[in-house]
C-alpha positions in Angstrom: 125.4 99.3 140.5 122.2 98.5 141.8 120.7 98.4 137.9 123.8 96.1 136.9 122.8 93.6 139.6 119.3 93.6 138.1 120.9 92.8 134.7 122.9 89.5 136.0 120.0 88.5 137.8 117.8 88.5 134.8 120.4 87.2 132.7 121.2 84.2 135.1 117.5 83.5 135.7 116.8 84.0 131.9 119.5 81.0 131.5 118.1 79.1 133.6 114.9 79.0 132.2 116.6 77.8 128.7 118.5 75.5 130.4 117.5 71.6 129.4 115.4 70.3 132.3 114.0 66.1 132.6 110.6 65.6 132.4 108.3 63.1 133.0 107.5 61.2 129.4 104.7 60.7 128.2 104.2 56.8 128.0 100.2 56.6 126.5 99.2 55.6 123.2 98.2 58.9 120.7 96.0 58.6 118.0 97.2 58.5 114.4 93.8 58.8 112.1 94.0 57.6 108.3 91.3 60.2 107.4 92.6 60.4 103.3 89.3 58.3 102.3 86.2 58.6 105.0 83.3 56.6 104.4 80.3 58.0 104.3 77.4 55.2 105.4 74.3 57.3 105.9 72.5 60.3 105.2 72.0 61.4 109.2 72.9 62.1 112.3 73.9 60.9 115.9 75.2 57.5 114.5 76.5 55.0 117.0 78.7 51.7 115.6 79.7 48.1 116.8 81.7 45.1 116.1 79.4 42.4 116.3 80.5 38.6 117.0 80.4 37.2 113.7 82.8 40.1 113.0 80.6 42.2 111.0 80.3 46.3 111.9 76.3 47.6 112.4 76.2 50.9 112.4 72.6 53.3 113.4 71.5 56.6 113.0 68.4 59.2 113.4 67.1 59.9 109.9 63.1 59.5 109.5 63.1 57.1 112.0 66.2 54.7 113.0 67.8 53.3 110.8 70.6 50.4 110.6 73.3 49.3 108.1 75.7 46.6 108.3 79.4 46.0 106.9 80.9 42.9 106.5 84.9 44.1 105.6 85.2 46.6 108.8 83.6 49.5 107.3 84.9 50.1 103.5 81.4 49.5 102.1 77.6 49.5 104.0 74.6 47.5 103.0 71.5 49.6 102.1 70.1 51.2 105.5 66.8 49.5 107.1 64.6 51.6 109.1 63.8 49.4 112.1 61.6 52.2 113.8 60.0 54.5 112.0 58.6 57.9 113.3 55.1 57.9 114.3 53.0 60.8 113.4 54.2 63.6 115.4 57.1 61.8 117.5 60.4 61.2 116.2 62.2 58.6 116.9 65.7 60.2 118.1 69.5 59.4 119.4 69.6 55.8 119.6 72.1 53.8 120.7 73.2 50.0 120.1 74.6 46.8 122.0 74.9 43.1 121.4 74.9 40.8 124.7 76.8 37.7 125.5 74.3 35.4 123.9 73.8 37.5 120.5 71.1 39.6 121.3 70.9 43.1 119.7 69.4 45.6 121.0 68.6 49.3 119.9 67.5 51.9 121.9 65.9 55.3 120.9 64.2 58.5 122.5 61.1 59.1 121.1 60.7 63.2 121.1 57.2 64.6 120.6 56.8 68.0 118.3 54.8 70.8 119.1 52.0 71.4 119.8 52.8 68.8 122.9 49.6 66.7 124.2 49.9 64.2 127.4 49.5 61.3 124.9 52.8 61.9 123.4 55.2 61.8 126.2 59.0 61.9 125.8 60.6 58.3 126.2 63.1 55.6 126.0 62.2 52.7 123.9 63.9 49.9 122.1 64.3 46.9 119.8 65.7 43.7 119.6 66.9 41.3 117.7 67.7 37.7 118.1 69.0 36.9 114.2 71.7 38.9 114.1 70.0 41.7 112.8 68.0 40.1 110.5 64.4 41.1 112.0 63.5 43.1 114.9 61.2 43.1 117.4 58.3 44.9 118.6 58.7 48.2 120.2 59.6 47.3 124.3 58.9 50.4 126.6 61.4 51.3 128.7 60.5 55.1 130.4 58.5 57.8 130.1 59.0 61.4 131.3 56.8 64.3 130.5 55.3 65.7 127.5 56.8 69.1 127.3 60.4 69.9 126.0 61.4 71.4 129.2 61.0 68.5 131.1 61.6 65.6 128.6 64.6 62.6 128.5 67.5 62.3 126.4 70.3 60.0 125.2 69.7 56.0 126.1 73.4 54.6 126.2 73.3 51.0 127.2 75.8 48.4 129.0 76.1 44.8 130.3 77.8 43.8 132.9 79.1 40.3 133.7 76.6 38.8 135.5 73.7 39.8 132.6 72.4 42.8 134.2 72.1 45.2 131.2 71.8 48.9 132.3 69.9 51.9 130.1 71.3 55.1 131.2 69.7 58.4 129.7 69.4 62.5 130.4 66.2 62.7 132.8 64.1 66.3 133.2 61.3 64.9 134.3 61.7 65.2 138.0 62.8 69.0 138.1 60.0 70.4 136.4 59.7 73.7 138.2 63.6 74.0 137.5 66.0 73.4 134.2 68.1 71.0 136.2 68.8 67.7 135.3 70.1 64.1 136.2 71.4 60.6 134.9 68.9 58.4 135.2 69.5 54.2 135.4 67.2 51.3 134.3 67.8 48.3 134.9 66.7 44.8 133.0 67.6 41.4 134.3 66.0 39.5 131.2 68.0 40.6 128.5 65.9 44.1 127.6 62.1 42.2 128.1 61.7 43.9 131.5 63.1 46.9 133.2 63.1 48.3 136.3 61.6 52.0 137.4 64.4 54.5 137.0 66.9 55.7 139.5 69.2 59.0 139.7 73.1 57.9 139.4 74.6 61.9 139.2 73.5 65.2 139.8 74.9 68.4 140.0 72.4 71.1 142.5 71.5 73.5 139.9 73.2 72.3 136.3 72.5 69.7 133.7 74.1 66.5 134.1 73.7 65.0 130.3 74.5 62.6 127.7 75.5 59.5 129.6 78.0 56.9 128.1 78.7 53.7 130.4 81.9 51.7 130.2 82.9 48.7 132.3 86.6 49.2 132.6 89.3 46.6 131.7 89.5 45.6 135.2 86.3 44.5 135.9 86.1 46.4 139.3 84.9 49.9 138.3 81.7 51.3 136.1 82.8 54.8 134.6 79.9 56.7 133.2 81.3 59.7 131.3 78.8 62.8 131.1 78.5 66.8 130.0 78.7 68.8 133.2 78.3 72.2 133.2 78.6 73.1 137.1 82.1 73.4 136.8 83.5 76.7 138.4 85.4 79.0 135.8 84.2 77.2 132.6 81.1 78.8 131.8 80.5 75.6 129.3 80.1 71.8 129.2 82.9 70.2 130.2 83.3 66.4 129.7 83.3 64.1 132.7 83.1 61.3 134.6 81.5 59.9 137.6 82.0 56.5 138.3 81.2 53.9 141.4 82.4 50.0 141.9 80.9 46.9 140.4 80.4 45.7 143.6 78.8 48.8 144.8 76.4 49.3 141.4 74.8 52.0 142.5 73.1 50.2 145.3 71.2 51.7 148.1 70.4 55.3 145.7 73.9 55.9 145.5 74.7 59.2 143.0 77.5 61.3 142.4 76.8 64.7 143.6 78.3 68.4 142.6 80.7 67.6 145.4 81.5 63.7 145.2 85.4 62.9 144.6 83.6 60.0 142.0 83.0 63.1 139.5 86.2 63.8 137.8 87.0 66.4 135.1 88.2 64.2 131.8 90.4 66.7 130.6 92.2 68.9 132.2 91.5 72.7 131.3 94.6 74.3 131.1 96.2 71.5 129.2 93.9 71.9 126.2 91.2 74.9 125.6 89.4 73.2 123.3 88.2 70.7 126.2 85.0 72.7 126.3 82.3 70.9 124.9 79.4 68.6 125.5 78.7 64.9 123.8 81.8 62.9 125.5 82.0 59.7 124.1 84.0 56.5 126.1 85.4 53.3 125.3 87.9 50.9 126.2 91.0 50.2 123.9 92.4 46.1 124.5 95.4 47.7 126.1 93.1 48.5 129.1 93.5 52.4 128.1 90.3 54.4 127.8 89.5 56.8 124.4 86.7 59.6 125.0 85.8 62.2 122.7 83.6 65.7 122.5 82.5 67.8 120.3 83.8 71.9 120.9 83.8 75.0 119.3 86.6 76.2 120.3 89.4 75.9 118.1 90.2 76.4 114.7 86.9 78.8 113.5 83.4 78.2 115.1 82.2 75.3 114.0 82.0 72.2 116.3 84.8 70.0 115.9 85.6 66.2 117.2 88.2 66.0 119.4 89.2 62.5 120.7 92.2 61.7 123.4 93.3 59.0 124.9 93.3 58.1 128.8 94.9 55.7 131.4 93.0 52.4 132.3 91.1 54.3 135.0 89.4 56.4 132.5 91.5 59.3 134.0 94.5 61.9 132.8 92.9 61.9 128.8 95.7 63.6 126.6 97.4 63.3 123.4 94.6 65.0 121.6 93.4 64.8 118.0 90.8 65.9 115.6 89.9 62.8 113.2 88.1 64.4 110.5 89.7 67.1 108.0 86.6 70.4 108.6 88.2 73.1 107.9 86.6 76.3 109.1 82.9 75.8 107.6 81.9 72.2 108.4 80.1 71.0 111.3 80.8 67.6 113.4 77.5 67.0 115.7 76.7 64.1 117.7 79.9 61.9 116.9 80.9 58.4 119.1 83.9 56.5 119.0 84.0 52.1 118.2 87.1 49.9 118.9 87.1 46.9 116.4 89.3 44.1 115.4 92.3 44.3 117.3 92.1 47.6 119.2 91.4 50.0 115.6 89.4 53.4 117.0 86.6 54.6 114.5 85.4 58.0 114.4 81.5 58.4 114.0 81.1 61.8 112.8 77.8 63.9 112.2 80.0 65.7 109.6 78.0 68.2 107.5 74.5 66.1 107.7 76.0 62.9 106.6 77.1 59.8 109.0 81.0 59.5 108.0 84.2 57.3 109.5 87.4 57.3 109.5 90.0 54.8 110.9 92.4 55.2 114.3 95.1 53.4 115.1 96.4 53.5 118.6 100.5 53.6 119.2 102.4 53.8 121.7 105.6 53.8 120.1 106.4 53.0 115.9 108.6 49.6 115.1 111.1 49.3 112.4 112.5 45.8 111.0 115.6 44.7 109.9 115.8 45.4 106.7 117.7 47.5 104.2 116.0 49.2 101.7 117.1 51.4 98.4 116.9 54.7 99.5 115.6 56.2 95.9 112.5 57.7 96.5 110.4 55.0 95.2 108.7 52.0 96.9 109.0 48.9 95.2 108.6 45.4 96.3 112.1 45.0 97.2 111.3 47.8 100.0 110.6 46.6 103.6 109.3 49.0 105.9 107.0 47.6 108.7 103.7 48.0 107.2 103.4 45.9 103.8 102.8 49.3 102.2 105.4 51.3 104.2 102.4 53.3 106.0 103.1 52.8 109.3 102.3 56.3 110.3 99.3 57.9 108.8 99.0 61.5 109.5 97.1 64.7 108.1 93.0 64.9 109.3 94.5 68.3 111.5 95.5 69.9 107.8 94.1 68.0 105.2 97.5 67.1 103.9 97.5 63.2 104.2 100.8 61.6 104.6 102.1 58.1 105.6 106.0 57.5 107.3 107.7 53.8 108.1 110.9 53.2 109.0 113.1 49.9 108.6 117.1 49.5 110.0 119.7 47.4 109.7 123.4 47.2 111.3 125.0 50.6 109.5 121.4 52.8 108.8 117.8 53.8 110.1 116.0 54.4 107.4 112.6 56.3 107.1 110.0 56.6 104.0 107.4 59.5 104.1 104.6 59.7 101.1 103.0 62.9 101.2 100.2 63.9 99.3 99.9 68.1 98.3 96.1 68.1 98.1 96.6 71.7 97.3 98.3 74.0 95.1 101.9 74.0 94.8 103.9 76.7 97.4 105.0 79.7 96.2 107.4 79.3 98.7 109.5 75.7 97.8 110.4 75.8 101.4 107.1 75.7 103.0 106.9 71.7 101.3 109.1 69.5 103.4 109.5 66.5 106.1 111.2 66.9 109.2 112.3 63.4 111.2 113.8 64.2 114.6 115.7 61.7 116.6 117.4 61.5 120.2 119.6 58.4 120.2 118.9 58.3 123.7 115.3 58.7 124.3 115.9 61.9 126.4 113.0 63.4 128.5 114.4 66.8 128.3 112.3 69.9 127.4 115.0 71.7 125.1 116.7 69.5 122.6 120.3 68.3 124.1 123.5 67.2 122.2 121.9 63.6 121.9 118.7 65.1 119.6 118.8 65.2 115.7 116.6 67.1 113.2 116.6 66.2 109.6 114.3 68.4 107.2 114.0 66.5 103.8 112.6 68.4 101.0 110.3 67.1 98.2 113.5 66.2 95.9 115.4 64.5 98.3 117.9 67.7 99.6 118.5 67.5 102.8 119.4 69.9 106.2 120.5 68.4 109.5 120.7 70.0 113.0 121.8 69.0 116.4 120.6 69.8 120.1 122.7 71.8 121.6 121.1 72.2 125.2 118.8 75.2 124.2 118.0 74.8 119.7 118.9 73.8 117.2 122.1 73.9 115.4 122.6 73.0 111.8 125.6 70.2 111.2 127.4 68.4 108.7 126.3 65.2 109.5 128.7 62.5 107.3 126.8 59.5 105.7 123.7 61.0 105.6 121.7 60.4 102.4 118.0 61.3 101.0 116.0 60.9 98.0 112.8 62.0 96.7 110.6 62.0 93.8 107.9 64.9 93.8 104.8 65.0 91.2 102.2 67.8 91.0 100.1 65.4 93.3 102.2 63.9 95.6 105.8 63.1 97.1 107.8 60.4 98.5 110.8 60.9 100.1 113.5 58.5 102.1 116.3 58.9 104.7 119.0 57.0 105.3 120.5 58.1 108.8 124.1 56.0 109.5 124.3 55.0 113.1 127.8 56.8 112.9 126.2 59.9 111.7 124.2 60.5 115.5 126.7 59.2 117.7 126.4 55.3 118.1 128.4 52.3 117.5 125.7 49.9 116.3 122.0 49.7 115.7 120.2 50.3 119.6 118.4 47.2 119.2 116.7 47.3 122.7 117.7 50.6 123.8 115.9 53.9 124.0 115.6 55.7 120.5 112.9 58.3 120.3 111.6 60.0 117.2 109.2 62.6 116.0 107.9 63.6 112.6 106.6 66.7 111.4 104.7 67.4 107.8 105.2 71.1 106.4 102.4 72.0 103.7 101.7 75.4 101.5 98.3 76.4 102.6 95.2 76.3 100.3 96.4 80.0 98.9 100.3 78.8 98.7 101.6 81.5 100.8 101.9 80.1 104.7 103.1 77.2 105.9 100.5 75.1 108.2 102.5 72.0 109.9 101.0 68.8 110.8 102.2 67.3 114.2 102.2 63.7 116.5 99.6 64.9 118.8 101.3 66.3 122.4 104.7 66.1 120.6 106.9 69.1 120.3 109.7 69.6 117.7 112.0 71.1 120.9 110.9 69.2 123.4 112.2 65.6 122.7 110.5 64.3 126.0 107.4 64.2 124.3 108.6 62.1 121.1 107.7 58.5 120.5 109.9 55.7 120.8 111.1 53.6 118.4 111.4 50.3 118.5 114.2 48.3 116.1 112.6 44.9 115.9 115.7 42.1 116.8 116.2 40.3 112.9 115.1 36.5 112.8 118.4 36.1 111.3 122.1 37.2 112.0 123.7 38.4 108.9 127.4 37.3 108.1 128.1 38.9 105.2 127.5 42.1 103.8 127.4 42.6 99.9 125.9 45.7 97.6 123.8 45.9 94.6 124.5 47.4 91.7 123.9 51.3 91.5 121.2 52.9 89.4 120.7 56.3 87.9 118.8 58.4 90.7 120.0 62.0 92.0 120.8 61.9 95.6 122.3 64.8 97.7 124.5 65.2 100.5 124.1 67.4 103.7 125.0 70.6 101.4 122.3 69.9 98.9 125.0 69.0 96.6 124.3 66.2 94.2 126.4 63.2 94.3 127.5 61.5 91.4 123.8 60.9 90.2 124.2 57.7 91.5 121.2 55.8 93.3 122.3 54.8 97.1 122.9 51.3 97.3 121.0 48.9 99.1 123.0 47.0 101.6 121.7 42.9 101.3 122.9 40.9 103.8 123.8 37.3 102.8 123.6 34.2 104.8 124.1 30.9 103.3 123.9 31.9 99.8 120.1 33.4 100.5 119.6 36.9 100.8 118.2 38.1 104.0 115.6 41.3 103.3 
């Protein structure tokens, strides 16, 4: 009796654990990287980038010196690299770092590093450039600091910032004062004439015993706090570089020798730990998206192989609670990523700045926080044509593939009876051996759940390459598979690449009309053969989980400028299309619902 007890009790408690529980959403932006065509501006390493005023990128880099190079379409192409300050014999001119002030100024900084045999003439430094032409000519070499003249006890990293009322701070790695010891600090200059001057240095964080190191300041959106995120190995349990943050008030400014200690509640952990392993890792880099939100990245070893990787993840406007990560480069297993940063340009876009493989490389970000989809109907046929209109003039909305090298884009669109949703995929690869390790999955909760099992209000659609098409519905614990009436896909597949659309009838998941203005939540999920063909290696929404639909994105159905009166079809056209069996109805392309008002049709 007494082992029957224990039976019920593990059963009940085994139920409750797969019962469907709420949970707090995630509401941040995440990351979506169009990595299918980096740009590769120099041959490198440790490359930081800016927008500039006149809306130009400059971009530098350590190779034989520092050198710069300019774009003037927001990265697609670079002008010739100049070497603005080139090594002197024996010193190297090393991790530099770039900044234009309020009234156009540029200014480059750089950490001169003298090679072996070391001599008291050739002392490790800070050092910088300017220029007042918009990078046209540069100025003489200004001296900043100087440490000592051995590696041991040496400086590192400039990283520059301005505040509002001019004051434009230098913050580097500083040896120098621990020379009996392999400790190390952040160290703050200060110049009050727009980089002509500076003051003697002062310590801003240090850990008793550990290495403080690689300083990146950021004023944050509010104007009231400077965050300066660092690599901190003093952390108990790591055993690594951890990225984090101390931080102190504008108004305070580090006044009065003010530092963040081991022990200070103004040193923060950026990631937490036993969210993501592959937080270990030194070289954070911080900025500031428009939305006020903050974007940091690091470079780790853990992970997929051994090679360093860049991870980035997004944080709340306090610099604090960084998830939703993701890798924006394609490595593999083999290639290195050293040394990378991060830019925000235009209207909130997040470049990569990777040290990938000995070359200076970028790729494009674009911050979300939820995907939009238009009013209007589209010809679900596998193709895109200019009759299509998704919400991105090329229906690629959702750029996806630098974790798996299988480069995709998804949109969607809607009108009164459908959602619909367009996903171009390109193979990259061999084809599968397997047909069924190629496919697009689109999941949907018609009510924007924040449950952690999928509930009776939670789709899944998994489109294959040629348009057949599964469905499934939540049923408080999985998945289970459903005939789901109306429901309608196409696709075209080549050796090279797919497209396929979805049309999903309102009917079909339980609703009465389109949720303009209601909570709709979706997910999407790319299935690829791997390089061999034989597995199956999935690309996913960073921090979203196909069974937990409180982690999907929402979706927002864009209110039409127009209300339609009158709804008309086009004619059909020859194009296979299947139903939720996988049967093939009537060869017969789906027709496009057009809306008339007024004799003009409404797209």
């Amino acid at each position: 009796m007494k082992y029957r007890r224990l039976q019920l009790l593990s059963l009940f408690l085994l139920c409750q654990v797969l019962e469907a529980a709420t949970v707090a959403r995630y509401t941040g932006s995440r990351i979506y990287w169009d990595a299918r065509s980096p740009v590769t501006i120099f041959d490198g390493g440790y490359a930081r980038l800016i927008e500039l005023q006149d809306g130009r990128l400059l971009a530098c880099c350590e190779s034989g010196g520092i050198k710069v190079s300019f774009s003037s379409n927001k990265g697609s192409s670079w002008t010739s690299p100049v070497n603005i300050a080139p090594n002197p014999s024996g010193v190297p001119n090393c991790v530099p770092d770039l900044i234009q002030l309020k009234d156009g100024t540029i200014i480059v900084a750089y950490n001169p590093r003298p090679t072996s045999p070391y001599s008291p003439d050739r002392r490790f430094g800070i050092r910088l450039r300017r220029s007042t032409n918009n990078g046209k000519t540069w100025s003489q070499e200004i001296f900043v600091y100087d440490a000592d003249y051995t590696f041991e006890n040496g400086c590192w990293e400039p990283s520059l910032l301005e505040l509002p009322d001019g004051e434009l701070q230098l913050y580097f790695a500083d040896e120098s004062p621990y020379t009996t010891s392999n400790e190390q600090q952040i160290s703050l200059c200060r110049s009050f004439d727009g980089g002509l001057t500076w003051t003697a240095p002062q310590r801003i964080s240090f850990r008793n015993g550990y290495r403080d190191g690689m300083p990146v300041p950021v004023l944050l959106q509010d104007g009231k706090s400077i965050v300066v995120a660092i690599e901190d190995n003093g952390w108990s349990g790591i055993g690594d570089f951890l990225p984090t943050t101390v931080r102190t008030t504008l108004s305070n400014n580090w006044k009065n020798n003010f530092y963040v200690s081991g022990e200070s509640s103004q040193r923060n952990q950026s990631i937490n730990y036993n969210y993501c392993p592959m937080a270990k890792g030194g070289a954070p880099y911080l900025r500031v998206l428009p939305s006020g939100e903050t974007v940091m990245s690091h470079q780790s070893k853990h992970g997929d192989g051994d090679n360093h990787k860049m991870y980035v993840y997004v944080g709340n406007n306090q610099a604090k609670d960084f998830k939703a990560m993701s890798k924006p480069f394609q490595q593999g297993t083999t290639k290195e990523c050293l040394w990378n940063s991060l830019a925000v340009i235009d209207t909130g876009i997040v470049v990569a700045v990777g040290g990938l493989a000995g070359k200076v490389t970028i790729v494009k970000g674009y911050p979300m926080k939820q995907f939009q989809a238009p009013y209007a109907s589209q010809l679900v046929d596998g193709c895109l044509t200019a009759d299509d209109t998704y919400y991105h003039s090329s229906a690629k909305q959702v750029p996806m593939g630098s974790e798996t090298g299988v480069f995709s884009y998804t949109d969607f669109a809607y009108d009164r009876d459908m959602l619909y949703m367009t996903c171009l995929v390109y193979r990259g690869r061999a084809l599968a051996t397997d047909p069924c390790l190629d496919n697009v999955i689109l999941y949907l909760d018609n009510k924007g759940a924040s449950t952690n099992l999928p509930t009776s209000s939670a789709y899944r659609f998994v489109v294959m390459p040629d348009g057949k098409l599964t469905a499934s519905r939540g049923n408080g614990k999985d998945w289970a598979e459903q005939d789901l009436p109306g429901v309608y896909a196409a696709g075209i597949a080549t050796t090279t690449n797919y497209r396929i659309e979805v049309a999903v009838p309102w009917a079909a998941i339980g609703l009465s009309e389109a949720p303009v203005g209601s909570d709709l939540t979706v997910n999407i999920e790319i299935s690829s053969p791997s390089s061999d063909g034989v597995r199956q290696v999935v690309e996913r929404i960073p921090d979203a989980s196909p069974t937990m639909p409180y982690t999907w994105v929402p979706l927002k159905l864009i209110q039409p400028t127009s209300t339609p009166l009158q709804t008309t079809h086009a004619e059909p056209q020859t194009q296979a299309m299947y139903d939720m069996q996988g049967r093939l109805v009537n060869n017969t392309r789906m027709p496009r619902s057009i809306y008339v008002k007024k004799g003009k049709k409404i797209m």
